[in-house]
C-alpha positions as CSV (number, residue, x, y, z in Angstrom):
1,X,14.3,3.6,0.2
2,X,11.8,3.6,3.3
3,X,8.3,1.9,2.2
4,X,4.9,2.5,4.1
5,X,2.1,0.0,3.5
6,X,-1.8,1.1,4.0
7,X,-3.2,-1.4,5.7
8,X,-5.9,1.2,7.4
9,X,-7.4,4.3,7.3
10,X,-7.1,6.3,10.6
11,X,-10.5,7.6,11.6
12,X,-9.8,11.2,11.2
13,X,-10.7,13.8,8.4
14,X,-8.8,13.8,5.5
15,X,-8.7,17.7,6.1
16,X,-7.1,17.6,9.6
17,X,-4.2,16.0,8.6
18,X,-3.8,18.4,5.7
19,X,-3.8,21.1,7.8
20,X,-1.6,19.4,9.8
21,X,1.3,18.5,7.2
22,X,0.6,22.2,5.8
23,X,1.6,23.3,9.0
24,X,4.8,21.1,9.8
25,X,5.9,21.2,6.5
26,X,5.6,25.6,6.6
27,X,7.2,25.7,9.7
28,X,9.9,23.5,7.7
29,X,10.2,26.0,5.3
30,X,9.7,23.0,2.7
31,X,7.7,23.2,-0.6
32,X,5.5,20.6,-1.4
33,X,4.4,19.7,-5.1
34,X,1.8,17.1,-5.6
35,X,1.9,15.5,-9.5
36,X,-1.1,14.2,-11.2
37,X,-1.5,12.1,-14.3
38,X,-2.5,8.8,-15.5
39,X,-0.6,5.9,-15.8
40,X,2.5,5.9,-18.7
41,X,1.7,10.1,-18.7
42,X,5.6,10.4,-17.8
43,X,5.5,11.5,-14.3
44,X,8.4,9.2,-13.0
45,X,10.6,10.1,-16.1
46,X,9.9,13.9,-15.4
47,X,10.5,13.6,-12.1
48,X,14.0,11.9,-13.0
49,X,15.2,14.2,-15.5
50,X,14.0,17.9,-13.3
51,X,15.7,16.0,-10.4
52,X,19.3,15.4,-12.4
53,X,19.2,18.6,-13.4
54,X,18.1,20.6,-9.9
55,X,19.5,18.4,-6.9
56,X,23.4,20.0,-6.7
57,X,21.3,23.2,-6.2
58,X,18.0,22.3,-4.0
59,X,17.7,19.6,-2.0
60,X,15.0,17.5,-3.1
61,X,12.4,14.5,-1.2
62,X,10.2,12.4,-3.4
63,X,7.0,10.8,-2.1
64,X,6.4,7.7,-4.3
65,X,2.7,6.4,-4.5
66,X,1.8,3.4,-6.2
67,X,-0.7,0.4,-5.8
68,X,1.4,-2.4,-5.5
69,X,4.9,-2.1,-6.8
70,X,8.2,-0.1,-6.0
71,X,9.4,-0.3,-9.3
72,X,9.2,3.9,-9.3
73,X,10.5,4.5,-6.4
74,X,13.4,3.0,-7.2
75,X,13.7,4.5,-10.4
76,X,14.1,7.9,-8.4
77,X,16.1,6.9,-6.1
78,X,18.6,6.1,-8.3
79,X,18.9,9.6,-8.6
80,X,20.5,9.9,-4.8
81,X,17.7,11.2,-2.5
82,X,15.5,10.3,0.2
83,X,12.6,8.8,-1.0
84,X,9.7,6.8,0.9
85,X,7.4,4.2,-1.3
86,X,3.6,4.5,-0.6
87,X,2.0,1.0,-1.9
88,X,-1.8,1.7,-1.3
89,X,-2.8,-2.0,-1.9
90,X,-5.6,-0.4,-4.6
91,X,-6.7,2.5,-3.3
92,X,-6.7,5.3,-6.5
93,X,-5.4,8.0,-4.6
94,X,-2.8,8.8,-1.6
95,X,-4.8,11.1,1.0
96,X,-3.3,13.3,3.6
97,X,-2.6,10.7,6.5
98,X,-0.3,8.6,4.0
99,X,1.5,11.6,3.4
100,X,2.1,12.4,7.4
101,X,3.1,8.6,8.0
102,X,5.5,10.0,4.9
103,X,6.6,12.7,6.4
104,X,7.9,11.2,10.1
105,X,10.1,9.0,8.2
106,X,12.2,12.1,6.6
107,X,14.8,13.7,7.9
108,X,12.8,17.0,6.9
109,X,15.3,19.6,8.6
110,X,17.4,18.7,5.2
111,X,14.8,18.9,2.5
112,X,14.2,22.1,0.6
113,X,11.4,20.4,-1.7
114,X,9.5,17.6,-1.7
115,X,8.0,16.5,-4.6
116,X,4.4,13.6,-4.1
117,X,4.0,11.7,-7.3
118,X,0.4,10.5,-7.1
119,X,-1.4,7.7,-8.4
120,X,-1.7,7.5,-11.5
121,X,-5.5,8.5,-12.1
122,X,-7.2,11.5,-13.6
123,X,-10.2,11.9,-11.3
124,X,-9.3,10.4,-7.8
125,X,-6.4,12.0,-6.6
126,X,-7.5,15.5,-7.1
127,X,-10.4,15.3,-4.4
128,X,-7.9,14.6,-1.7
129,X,-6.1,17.7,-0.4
130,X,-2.5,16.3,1.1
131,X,-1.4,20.0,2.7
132,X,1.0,20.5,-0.5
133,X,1.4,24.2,-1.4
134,X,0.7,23.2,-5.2
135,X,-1.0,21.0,-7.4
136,X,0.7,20.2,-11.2
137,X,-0.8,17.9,-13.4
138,X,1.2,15.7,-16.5
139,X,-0.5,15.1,-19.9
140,X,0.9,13.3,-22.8
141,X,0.5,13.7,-26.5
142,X,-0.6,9.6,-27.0
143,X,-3.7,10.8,-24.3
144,X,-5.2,13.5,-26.9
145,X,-6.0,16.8,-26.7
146,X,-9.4,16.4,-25.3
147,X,-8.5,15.5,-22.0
148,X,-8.8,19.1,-20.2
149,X,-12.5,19.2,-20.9
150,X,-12.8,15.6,-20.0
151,X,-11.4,15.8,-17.0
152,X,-12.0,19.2,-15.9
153,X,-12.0,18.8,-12.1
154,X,-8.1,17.8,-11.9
155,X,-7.2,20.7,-14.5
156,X,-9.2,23.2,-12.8
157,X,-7.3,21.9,-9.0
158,X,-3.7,22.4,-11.0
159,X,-1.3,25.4,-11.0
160,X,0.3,23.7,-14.1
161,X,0.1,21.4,-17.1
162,X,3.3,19.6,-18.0
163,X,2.3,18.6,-21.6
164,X,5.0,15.7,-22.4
165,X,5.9,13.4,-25.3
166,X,7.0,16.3,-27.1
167,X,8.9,14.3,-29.5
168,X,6.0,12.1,-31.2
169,X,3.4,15.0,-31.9
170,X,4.0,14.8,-35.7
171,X,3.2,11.1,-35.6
172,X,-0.3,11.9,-34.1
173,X,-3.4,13.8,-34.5
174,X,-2.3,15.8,-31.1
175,X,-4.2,19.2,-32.3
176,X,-2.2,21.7,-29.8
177,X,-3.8,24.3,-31.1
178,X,-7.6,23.0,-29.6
179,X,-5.4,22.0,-26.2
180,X,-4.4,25.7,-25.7
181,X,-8.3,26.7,-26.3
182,X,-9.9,23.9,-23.9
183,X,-6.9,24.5,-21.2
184,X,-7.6,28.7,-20.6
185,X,-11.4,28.0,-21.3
186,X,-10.7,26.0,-17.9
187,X,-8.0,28.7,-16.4
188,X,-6.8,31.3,-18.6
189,X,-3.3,31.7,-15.5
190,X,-2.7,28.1,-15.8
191,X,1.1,27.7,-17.0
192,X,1.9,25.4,-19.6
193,X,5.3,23.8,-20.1
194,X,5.5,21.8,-23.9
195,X,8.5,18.7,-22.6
196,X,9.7,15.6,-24.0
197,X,11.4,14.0,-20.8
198,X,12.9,11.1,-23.2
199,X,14.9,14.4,-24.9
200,X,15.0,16.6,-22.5
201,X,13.5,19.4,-24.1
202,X,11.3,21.9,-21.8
203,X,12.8,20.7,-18.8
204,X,15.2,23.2,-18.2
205,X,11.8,26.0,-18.0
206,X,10.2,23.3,-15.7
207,X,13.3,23.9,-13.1
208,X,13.3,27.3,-13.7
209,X,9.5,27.1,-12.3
210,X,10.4,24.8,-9.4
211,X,13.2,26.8,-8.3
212,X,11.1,29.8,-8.5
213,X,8.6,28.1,-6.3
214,X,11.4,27.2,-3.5
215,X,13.1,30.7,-3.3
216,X,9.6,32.9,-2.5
């Protein structure tokens, strides 16, 4: 696993080096899907299971960001591909330059999809555009239903809600009913995927979606 530590920020627009990825990573012919969600939301363990189940068919990068550990990162690559650790020593968010320092240390010509997992934060991350072709965010059942208003910003940037924890929703007041209303108030194309990445269940819909995504 390759690891890139922040220690400054390059005094150039977040925006040009969005473009800038955008356009290497086009040329590449390589998806890009940045993943929101707060901290214990299940991105990692998503990421594990969709990964497991796609990588004999599409081969997959994984951008780890974290603040200080490489605990994830090592979690996924476990599962046999390239992946590069971004610590950003506090920072809330990764931003387009990390991801371009990212992206030099890949062997991109190989890479059919790369997957960012963010920083786990609901506001932050969604202000920083990182030149990804789509935006996904990952909600749990122990968060609550009222999250989408709550956070409405980071909803309204996403393509799709990965609603996970499946499993434990009859041992909370999770009303899924009030989730569906406040998520189309918000974007009535948004897609929804229901997962539990502890059973598995839903995940095999959630490749379908990526694999979709890859083969445009």
């Amino acid at each position: 696993m390759k690891s890139i530590s922040i220690q400054k920020r390059i005094l150039q627009s977040n925006t040009d080096f969005a473009e800038k990825n955008r356009k290497l990573l086009k040329e590449n012919g390589i998806v890009t899907v940045n993943i929101f969600g707060s901290p214990g939301a299940g991105k990692t363990s998503i990421l594990e299971k969709v990964i497991k189940n796609m990588k004999d068919r599409i081969s997959i990068g994984v951008i780890e960001g974290d603040l200080y550990t490489t605990k994830d990162g090592e979690r996924i690559e476990g599962q046999g591909i390239p992946v590069v650790q971004i610590n950003t020593c506090g920072a809330c968010h990764l931003d387009a330059a990390m991801i371009e320092k990212s992206i030099e240390t890949m062997e991109i010509e190989d890479i059919d999809l790369i997957f960012i997992e963010n920083i786990g934060n609901l506001v932050c991350p969604a202000s920083y555009d990182l030149g990804e072709d789509s935006r996904i965010t990952v909600l749990s059942i122990a968060e609550g239903n009222d999250k989408p208003l709550k956070y409405p910003f980071i909803f309204l940037q996403s393509e799709a809600v990965v609603l996970n924890k499946m499993d434990i929703i009859n041992f909370t007041n999770f009303d899924l009913e009030e989730f569906y209303k406040d998520i189309y108030s918000l974007d009535k194309n948004i897609k929804v995927f229901l997962v539990s990445a502890r059973d598995g269940d839903g995940i095999e819909e959630l490749c379908d979606y990526f694999t979709q995504k890859v083969k445009k």
